[in-house]
C-alpha positions in Angstrom: -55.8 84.0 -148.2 -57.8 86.1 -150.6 -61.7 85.3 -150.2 -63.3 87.1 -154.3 -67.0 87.6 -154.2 -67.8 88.6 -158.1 -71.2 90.0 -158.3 -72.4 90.2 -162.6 -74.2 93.3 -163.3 -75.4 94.6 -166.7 -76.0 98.1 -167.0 -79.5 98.7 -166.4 -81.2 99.9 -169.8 -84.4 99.4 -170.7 -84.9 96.4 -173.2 -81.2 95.0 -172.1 -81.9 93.9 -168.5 -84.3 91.9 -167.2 -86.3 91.3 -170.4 -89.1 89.2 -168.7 -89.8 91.1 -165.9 -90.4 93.8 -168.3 -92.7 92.6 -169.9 -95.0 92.2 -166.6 -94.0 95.6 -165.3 -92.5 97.1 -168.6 -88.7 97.5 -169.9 -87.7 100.4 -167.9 -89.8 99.2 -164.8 -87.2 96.6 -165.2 -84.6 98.2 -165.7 -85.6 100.6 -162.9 -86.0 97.9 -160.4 -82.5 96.0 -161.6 -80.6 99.3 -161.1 -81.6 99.5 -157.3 -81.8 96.1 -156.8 -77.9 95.6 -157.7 -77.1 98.8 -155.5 -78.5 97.8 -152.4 -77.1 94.2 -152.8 -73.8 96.1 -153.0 -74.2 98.1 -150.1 -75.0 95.0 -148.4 -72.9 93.0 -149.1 -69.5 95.0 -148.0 -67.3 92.8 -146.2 -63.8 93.0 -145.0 -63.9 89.1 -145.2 -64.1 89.4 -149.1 -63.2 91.5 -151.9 -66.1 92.5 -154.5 -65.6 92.2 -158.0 -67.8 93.7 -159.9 -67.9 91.6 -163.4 -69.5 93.6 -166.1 -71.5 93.6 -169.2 -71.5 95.0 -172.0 -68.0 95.3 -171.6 -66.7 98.6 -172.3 -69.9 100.8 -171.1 -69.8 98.7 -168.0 -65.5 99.4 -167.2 -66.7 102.7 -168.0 -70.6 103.1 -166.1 -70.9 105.8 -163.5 -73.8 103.5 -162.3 -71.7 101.0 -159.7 -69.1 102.2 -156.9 -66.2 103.2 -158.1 -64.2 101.9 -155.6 -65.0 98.6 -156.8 -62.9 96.4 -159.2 -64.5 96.3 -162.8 -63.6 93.2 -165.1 -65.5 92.4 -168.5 -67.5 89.7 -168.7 -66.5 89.1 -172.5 -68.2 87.1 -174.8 -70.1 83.7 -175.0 -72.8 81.8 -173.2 -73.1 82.3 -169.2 -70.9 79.2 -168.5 -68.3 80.7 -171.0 -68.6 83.8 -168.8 -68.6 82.5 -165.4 -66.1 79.9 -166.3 -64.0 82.7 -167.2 -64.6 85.1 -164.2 -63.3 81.4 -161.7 -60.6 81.1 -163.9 -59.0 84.4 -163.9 -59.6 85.6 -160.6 -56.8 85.5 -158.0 -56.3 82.0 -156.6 -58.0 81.2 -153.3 -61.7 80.8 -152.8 -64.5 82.8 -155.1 -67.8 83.1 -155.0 -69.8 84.1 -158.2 -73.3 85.7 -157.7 -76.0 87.3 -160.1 -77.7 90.7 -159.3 -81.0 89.4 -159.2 -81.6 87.7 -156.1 -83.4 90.1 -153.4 -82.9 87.8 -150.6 -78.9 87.7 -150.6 -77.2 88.3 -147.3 -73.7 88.7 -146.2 -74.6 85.7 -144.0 -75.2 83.8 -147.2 -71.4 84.4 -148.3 -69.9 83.4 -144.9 -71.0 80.6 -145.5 -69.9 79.5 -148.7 -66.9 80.4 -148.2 -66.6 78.4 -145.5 -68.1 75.5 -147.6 -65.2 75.8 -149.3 -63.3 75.1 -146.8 -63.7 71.8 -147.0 -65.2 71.4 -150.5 -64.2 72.0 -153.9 -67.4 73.9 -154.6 -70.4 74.9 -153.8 -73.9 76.2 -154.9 -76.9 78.1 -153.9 -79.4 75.9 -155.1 -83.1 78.6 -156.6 -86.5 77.2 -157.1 -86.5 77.5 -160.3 -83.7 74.1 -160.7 -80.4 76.9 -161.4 -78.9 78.5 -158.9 -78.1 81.9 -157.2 -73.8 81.2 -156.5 -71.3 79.6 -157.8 -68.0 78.8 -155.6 -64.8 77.2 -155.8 -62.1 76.8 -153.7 -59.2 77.6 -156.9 -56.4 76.4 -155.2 -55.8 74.2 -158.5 -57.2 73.8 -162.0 -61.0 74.3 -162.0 -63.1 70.8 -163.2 -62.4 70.9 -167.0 -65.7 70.2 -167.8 -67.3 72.9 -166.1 -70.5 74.6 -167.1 -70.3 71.8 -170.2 -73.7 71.5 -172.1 -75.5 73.5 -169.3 -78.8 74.1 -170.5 -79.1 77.8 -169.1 -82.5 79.1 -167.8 -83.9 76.0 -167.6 -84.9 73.8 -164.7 -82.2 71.4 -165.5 -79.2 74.2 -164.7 -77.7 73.0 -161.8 -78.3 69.4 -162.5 -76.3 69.9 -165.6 -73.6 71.9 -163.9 -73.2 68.6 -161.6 -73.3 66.2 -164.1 -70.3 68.3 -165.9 -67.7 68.1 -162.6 -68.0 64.3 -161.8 -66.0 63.4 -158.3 -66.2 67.2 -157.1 -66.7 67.7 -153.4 -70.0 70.1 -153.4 -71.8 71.7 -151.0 -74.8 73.0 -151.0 -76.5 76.0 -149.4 -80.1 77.6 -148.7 -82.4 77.8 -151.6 -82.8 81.8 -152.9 -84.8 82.7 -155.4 -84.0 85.2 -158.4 -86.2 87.6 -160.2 -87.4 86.8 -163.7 -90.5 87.7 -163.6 -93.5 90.3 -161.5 -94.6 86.5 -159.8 -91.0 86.0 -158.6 -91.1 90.1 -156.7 -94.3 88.9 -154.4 -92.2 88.2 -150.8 
């Protein structure tokens, strides 16, 4: 059984990543910081129990980047909203348990991934709940047809994320794992 851990990256230019934080710490601060933030998470996050998936963005700079390991499997993100793009990466990965991260959460560990994936073990899916009311990961199990109504009228980068995500997969099994926080802004880099 295949166990996919996609990480989402964006290719770390100033004014295109992490657009708050730069304007704390400036645009290529930020884009700094995002560059070697999503490198080290790499790096730690090497597993033989998983394969990485590296989903990117903008598409063809990103198949193309000499930024991320290139012994890693590239796929483009494509276009829409973040639930068209996530619903996209769980749909068209290999059956078998994923796990969907973002780049942006510091506090990560491979620990963290054992055990959703072992959430889905007995779960349909399950989340990494952040402070902020989104989350950090995504899972699902993908041994049938994802929830239809998945990622549904989301309001994205609000407090009302994940509540929305649960209110659009009624009867799912969900599990729920520790609360990480991302990085949007300087505030959120303080330990």
């Amino acid at each position: 059984m295949q166990r996919t851990l996609v990480i989402m990256v964006k290719e770390p230019r100033p004014g295109r990543v992490k657009t708050r934080l730069g304007r704390d710490i400036g645009m290529v601060g930020a884009a700094w910081w995002f560059r070697h933030q999503t490198q080290s998470l790499i790096r730690r996050l090497r597993d033989p129990r998983w394969q990485i998936v590296l989903a990117v963005s903008p598409d063809r700079e990103g198949l193309n980047s000499r930024i991320w390991p290139v012994d890693l499997l590239r796929v483009p993100q494509g276009n829409g909203d973040l639930g068209d793009r996530m619903g996209r990466m769980l749909r068209d990965m290999p059956k078998g348990p994923i796990c969907l991260i973002g780049a942006d959460i510091p506090g990560i560990t491979r620990g963290h991934i054992a055990r959703a994936f072992k959430a889905l073990g007995s779960t349909q899916m399950v989340f990494g709940p952040a402070p902020d009311g989104g989350y950090w990961l995504v899972g699902a199990q993908r041994y049938g047809a994802l929830p239809t109504n998945l990622f549904r009228d989301v309001r994205w980068s609000t407090e009302h994320a994940l509540a929305d995500t649960l209110v659009s997969i009624p009867g799912t099994r969900v599990a729920f794992l520790d609360h990480l926080r991302d990085v949007d802004t300087v505030a959120d880099l303080k330990p």
